[in-house]
C-alpha positions as CSV (number, residue, x, y, z in Angstrom):
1,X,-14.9,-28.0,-40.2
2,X,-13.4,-24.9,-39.5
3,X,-9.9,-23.7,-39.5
4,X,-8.6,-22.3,-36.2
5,X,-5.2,-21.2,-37.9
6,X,-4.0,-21.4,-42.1
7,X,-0.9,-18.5,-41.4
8,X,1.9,-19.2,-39.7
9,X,5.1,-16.9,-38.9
10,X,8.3,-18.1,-40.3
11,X,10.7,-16.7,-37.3
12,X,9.4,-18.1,-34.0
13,X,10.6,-16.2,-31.1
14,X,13.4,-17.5,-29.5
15,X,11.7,-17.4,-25.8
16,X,9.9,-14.9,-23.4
17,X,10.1,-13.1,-20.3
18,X,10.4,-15.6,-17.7
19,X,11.8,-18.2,-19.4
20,X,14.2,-20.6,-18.2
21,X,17.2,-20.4,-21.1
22,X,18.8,-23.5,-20.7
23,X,19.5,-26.7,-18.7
24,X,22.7,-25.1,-17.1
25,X,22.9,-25.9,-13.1
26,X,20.0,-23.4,-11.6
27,X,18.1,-23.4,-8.7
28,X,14.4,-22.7,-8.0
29,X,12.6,-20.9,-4.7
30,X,8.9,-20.1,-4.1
31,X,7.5,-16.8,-2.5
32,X,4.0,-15.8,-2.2
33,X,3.3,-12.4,-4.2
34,X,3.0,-9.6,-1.8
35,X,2.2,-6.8,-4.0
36,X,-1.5,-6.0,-5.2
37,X,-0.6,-5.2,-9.1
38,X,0.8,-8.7,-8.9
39,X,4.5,-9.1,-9.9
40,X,5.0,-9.6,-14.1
41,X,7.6,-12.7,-15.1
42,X,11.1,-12.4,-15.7
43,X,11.8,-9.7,-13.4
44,X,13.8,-9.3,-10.0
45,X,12.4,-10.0,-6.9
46,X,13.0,-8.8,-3.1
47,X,12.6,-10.5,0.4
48,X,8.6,-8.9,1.3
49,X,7.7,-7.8,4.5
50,X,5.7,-11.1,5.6
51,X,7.5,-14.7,6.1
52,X,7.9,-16.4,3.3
53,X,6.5,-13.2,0.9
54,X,8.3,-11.6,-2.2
55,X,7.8,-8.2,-3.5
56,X,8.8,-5.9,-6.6
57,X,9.6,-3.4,-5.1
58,X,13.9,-2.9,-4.8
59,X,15.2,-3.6,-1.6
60,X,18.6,-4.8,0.2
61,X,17.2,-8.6,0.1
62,X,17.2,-10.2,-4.1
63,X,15.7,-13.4,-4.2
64,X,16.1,-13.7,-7.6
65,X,14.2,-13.6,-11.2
66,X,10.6,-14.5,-11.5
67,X,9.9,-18.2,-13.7
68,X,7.2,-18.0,-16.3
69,X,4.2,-19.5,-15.4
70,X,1.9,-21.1,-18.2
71,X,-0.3,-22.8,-16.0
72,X,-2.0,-19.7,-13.3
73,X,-5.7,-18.8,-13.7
74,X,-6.8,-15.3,-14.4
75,X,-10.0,-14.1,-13.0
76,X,-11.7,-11.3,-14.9
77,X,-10.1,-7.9,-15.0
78,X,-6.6,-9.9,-14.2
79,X,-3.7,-9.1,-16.3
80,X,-1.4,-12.0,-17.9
81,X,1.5,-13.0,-18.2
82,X,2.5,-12.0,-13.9
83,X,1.6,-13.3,-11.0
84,X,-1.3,-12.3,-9.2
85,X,-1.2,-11.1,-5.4
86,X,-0.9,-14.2,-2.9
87,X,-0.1,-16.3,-6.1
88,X,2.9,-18.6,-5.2
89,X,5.7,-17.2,-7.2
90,X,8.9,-19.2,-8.7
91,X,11.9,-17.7,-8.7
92,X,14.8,-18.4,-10.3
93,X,18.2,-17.3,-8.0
94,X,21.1,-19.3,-10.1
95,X,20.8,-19.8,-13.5
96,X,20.3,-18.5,-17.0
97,X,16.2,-16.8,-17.6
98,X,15.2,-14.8,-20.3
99,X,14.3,-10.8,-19.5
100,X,13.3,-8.0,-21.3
101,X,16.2,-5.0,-21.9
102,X,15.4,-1.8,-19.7
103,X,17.9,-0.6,-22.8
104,X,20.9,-1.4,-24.9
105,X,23.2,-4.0,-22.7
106,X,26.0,-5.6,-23.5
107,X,27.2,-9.2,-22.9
108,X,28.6,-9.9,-19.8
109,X,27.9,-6.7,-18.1
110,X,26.4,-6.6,-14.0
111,X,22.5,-6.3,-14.0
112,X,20.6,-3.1,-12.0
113,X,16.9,-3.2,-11.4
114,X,15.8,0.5,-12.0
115,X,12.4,-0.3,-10.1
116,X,10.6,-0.9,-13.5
117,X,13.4,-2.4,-16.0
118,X,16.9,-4.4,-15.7
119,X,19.5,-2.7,-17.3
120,X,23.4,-2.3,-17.5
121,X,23.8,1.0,-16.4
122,X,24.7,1.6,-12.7
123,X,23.2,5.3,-12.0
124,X,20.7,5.5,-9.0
125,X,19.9,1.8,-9.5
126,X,19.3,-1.0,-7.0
127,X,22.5,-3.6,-8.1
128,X,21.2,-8.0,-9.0
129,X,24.4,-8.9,-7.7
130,X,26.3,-11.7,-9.5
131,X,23.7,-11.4,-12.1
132,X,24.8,-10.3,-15.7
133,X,23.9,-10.0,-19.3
134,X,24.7,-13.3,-21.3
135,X,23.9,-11.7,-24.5
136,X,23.9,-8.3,-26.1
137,X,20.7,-6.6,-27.0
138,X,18.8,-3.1,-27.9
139,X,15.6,-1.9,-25.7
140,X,13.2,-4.2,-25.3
141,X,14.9,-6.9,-26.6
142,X,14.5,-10.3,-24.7
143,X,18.0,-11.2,-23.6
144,X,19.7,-14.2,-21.2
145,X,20.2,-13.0,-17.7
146,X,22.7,-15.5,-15.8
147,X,24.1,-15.9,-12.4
148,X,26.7,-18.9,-12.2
């Protein structure tokens, strides 16, 4: 019989984008994906233009963080690991989630969405109210996100 894996890592990773962090009191919403490029996990969502529709794109109206899915089919040419237009998209708008560092933040600092990345700095950038940092982290890093 063949062996499907003999190597195995010895640091797991902690979690991924779009993962809920903890069993903390949190609330869940669905929206159906609006935009065409689909919408990735762990990222902020806005209020879309249709009812009951949810969009990337930074606007007056957060709904909150996009949940990891595990479970959504991919049709050829699909990327994974987002949602795919019209997919039905959780979201998470209280609670702790796992995100990826637009660059360094710092724990307890506010959360912007530049458009593309959640960071800590304010600049130009569209504010997650109520959301911050629940852990300090360098570029990329995945790092808790919590609104309480």
């Amino acid at each position: 019989m063949a062996v499907n894996q003999d190597t195995y890592t010895d640091m797991l990773a902690p979690a991924y984008a779009g993962m809920v962090a903890n069993g903390e009191t949190s609330n869940r919403i669905s929206r159906t994906c609006e935009d065409s490029a689909g919408i990735p996990f762990g990222v902020p969502v806005y209020r879309g233009a249709g009812d009951h529709g949810c969009t990337r794109t930074p606007n007056a109206f957060l709904l909150g963080i996009t949940i990891a899915h595990e479970a959504l089919g991919l049709l050829t040419g699909q990327t994974v690991d987002r949602y795919q237009q019209y997919d039905n998209v959780a979201i998470l708008p209280l609670g702790v989630i796992w995100v990826v560092a637009g660059e360094a933040v710092t724990d307890g600092a506010p959360a912007y969405d530049t458009g593309s990345a959640i960071v800590d700095t304010v600049g130009s950038n569209t504010a997650l109210t109520d959301w911050q940092f629940d852990i300090t982290g360098a570029n990329a890093d995945l790092v808790k996100l919590s609104r309480r």
